[in-house]
N, C-alpha and C positions, 0 to 999 in steps of 0.2 A: 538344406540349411538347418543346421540343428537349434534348439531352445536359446542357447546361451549365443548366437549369432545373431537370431530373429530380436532376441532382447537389446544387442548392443543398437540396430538399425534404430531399435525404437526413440533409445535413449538419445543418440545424436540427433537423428529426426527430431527429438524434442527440444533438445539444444537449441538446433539452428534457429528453430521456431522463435525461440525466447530471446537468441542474439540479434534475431530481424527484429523483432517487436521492441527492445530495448535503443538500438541503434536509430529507431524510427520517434523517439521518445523525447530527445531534445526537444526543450524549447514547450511542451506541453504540460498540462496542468494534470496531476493522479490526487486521487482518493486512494489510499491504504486503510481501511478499519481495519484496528489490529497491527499496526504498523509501528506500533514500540517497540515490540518485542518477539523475539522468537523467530518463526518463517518471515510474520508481516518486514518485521525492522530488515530482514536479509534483503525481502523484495527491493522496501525503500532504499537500501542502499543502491542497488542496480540501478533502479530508477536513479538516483541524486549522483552515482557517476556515470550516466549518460548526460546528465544534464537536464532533466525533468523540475519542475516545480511540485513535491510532493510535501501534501498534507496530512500528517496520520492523523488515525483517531482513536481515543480507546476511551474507557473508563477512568484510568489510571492518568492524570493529570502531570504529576512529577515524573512517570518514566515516558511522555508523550516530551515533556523539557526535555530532559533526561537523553532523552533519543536525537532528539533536533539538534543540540547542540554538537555531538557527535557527527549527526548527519551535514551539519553544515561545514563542520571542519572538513568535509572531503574535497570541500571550491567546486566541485563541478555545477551540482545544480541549488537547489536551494530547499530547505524543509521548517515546516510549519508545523502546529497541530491547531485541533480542534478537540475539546475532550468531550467526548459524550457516551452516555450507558443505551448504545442503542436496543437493550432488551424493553426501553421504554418508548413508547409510540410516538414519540414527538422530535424524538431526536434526529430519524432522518431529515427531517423538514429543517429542522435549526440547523444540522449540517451542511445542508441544501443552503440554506438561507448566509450562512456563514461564509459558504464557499466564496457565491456570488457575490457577498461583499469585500471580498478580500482579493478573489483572483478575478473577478467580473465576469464569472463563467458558473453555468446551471447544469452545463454536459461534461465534464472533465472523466477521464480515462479510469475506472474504480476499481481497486481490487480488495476483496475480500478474505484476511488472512486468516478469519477466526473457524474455529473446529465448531462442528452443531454441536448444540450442548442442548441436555434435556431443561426444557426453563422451567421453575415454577410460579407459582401465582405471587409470590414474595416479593420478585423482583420488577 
């Protein structure tokens, strides 16, 4: 089997993965930080047309709106946000905390769409 064969297996192999995981997703509660825009917003869309309750999160307030309203025009599943700067220590926990008051869940399904980024002491 040559390079560009070994490559295709992988790639469907990954597929399937994501199309089991998505199909399994109705009906369940996600975290997206990062889910405005970019990969996160593409993920949240998989997610909201399988039918997921997904809550992005980001820094960015208006494109977290921005995004929801979009995401809701799909009818399948339903999308929220939460805005928070999670470069700052408190914000998992108010995310956390937020969730639970909104979905009545502290374990919901989470994905992380953001790239490492070097932090400074600024932020």
């Amino acid at each position: 089997m040559d390079n560009s064969s070994l490559f295709d297996v992988k790639v469907r192999t990954c597929s399937a993965h994501l199309i089991t995981l998505l199909t399994l997703i109705k009906g369940k509660v996600v975290l997206v930080t990062g889910g405005a825009k970019g990969i996160g917003r593409m993920i949240s869309e998989g997610f909201i047309q399988n039918g997921a309750t997904v809550y992005i999160s980001s820094r960015d307030a208006k494109a977290c709106e921005q995004a929801c309203k979009e995401l809701n025009a799909l009818g399948k599943g339903k999308a929220d946000f939460i805005a928070a700067d999670l470069y700052k220590e408190d914000a998992a926990k108010n995310i956390a905390d937020e969730l639970k008051k909104r979905a009545g869940s502290t374990s919901p399904l989470s994905y992380d769409s953001r790239h490492p980024r070097k932090t400074t002491s600024s932020r």
